[in-house]
N, C-alpha and C positions, 0 to 999 in steps of 0.2 A: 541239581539241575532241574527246573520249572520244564513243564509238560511241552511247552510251545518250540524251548531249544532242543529238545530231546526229539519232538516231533523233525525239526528239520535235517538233525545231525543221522538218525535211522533212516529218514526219506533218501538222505545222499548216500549214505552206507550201502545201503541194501537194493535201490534201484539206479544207482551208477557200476552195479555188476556187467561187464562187460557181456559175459552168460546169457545172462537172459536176453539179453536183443541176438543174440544167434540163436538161441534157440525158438524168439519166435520168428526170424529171419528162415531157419530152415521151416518152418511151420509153411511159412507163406511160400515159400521154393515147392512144396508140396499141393497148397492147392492150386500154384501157379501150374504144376505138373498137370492137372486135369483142366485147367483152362485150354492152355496150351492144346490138350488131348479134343479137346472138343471144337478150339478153333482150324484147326491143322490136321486134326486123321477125324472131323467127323464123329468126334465119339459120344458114344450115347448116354451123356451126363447132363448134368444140370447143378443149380447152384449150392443143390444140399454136400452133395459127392465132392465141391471143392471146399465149402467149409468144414465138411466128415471129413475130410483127411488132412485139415488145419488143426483141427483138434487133434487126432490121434497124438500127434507130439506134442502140442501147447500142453494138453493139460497132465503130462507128463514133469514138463517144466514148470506149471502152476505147482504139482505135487513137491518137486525136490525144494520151488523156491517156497514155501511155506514149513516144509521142512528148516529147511534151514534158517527160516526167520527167527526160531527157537534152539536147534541144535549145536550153532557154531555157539550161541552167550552160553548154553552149558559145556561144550566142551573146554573154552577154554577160561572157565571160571569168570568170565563176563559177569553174570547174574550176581554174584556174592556180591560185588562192589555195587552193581543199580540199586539192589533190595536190601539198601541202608535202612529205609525208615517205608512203615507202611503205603504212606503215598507216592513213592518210587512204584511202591510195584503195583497199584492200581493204574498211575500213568501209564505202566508199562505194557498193561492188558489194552489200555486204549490207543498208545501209541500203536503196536504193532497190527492192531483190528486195522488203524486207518491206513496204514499201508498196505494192508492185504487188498482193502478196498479199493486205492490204487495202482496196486500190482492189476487187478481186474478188470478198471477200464483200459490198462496198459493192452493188455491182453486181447480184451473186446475189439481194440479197434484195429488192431492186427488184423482179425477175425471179419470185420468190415472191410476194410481195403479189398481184400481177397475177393468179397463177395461183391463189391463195387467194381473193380477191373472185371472181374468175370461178365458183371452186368453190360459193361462196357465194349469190351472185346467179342463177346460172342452177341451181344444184342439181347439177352435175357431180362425181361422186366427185373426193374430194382422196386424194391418196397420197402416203405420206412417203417412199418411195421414189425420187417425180417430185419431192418437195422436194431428197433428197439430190443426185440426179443433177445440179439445176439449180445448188446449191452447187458440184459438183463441177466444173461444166464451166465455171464461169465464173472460177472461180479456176486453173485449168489455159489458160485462156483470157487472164486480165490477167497472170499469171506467166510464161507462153510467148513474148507477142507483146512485154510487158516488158525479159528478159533477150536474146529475140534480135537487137531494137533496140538495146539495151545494147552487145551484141558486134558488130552496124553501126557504132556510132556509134564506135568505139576506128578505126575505117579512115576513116570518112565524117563531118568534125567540122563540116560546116555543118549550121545549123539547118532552113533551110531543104528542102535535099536530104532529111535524117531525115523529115518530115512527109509529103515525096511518096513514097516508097520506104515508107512505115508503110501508107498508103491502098493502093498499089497489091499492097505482099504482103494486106490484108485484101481490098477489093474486088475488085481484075483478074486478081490468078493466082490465086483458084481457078476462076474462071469459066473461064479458059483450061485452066484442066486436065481442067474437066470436057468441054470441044469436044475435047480428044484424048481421056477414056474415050468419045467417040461413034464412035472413027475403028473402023469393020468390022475385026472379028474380029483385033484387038488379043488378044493371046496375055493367058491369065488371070493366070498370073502378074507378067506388068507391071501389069495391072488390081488384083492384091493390093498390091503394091506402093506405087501413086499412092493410090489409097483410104487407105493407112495412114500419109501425110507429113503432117505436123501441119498445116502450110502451108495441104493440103486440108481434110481429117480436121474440123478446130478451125472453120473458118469455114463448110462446108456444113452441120455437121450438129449447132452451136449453138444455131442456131433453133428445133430440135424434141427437142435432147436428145437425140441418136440415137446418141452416140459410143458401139460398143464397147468392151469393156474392154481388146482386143487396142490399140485406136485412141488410147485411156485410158493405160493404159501404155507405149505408145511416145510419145507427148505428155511425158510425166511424166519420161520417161527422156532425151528430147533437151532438155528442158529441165534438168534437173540436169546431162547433161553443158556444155550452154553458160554455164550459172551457175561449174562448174568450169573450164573454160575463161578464161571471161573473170574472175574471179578470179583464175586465176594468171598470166596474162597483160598485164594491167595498168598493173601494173610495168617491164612493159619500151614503155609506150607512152611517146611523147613529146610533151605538149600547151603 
């Protein structure tokens, strides 16, 4: 199968999952939730507080469906039949980058809407700036956690283990890193340092759009090296 049929036959596979549009369906029920709160009781929010609580769950659902872009071809012996011949499974690293990349603006413009009806309904300036950025981080967001699970999974071929280890890099280690930036007088340059690991970087500061461009570009950059990475690497995996 040539890269272009493969590209279309994964594109319907994996984004005509009924899943994913409920779960960014309840995403947007969610920061409908604080629109709502702020049209109707007055509440003392604004437009980060409805897209901070659009993420809480999207990128819950970015995690499992990246997960699963890799975990169901191993679990059920998928991958042996693709990775006939070495250029099967190069296509393969590049087929599934560009549906992550798609999965992402999917995601992004869920994450728009919300911030547009809010703009709308309560009268809060809208800014195409806070539209770019929201594009920006959410595709640096399903392409990141995408290709690193990718490069997990060439070491870690149960399905299983991929799903737990997907959850715990999104929800438990940044929580944990941010209880060591609490440890007293941590020298700043380690504070530079952890603040700028994507790991962290990508899941604290999703919610309100906060990524600098320093944060921005180191993101971008260790994902293009693990894309190349696991690309050339591939080849010498044995499934």
């Amino acid at each position: 199968m040539n890269a272009n049929n493969y590209l279309k036959l994964e594109t319907v596979k994996q984004l005509s999952n009924i899943y994913i549009y409920i779960g960014i369906f309840i995403s947007m029920i969610m920061g409908g939730g604080i629109i709502y709160s702020i049209h109707s009781l007055n509440g003392p929010f604004d437009f980060q507080n409805v897209i901070g609580l659009y993420s809480s769950i999207i990128i819950i659902v970015s995690g499992i469906f990246s997960a699963k872009l890799f975990a169901m071809d191993l679990q059920y012996g998928v991958i042996q039949v693709l990775f006939s011949d070495k250029k099967a499974r190069k296509n393969y690293v590049i087929v599934k980058f560009i549906i992550s990349l798609i999965f992402g603006i999917i995601i992004s413009i869920g994450c728009m809407l919300v911030y547009i009806l809010n703009g709308i309904v309560n009268n809060q300036n809208l800014s195409m700036k806070i539209i770019a950025l929201i594009f920006i981080h959410y595709i640096i967001f399903s392409a990141f956690y995408s290709i690193l699970i990718h490069f997990i999974s060439l070491f870690i071929k149960k399905a299983i283990p991929l799903f737990i280890i997907t959850l715990l890099l999104i929800l438990v280690i940044p929580n944990i890193v941010s209880m060591v930036l609490k440890i007293p007088n941590l020298p700043n340059y380690i504070v530079e340092i952890i603040i700028n690991i994507p790991l962290y970087s990508l899941p604290i500061n999703i919610g309100f759009i906060e990524m600098s461009l320093s944060q921005i570009l180191i993101t971008v950059s260790v994902t293009v090296l693990l894309l190349i990475v696991t690309y050339s690497y591939i080849n010498k995996i044995d499934y």
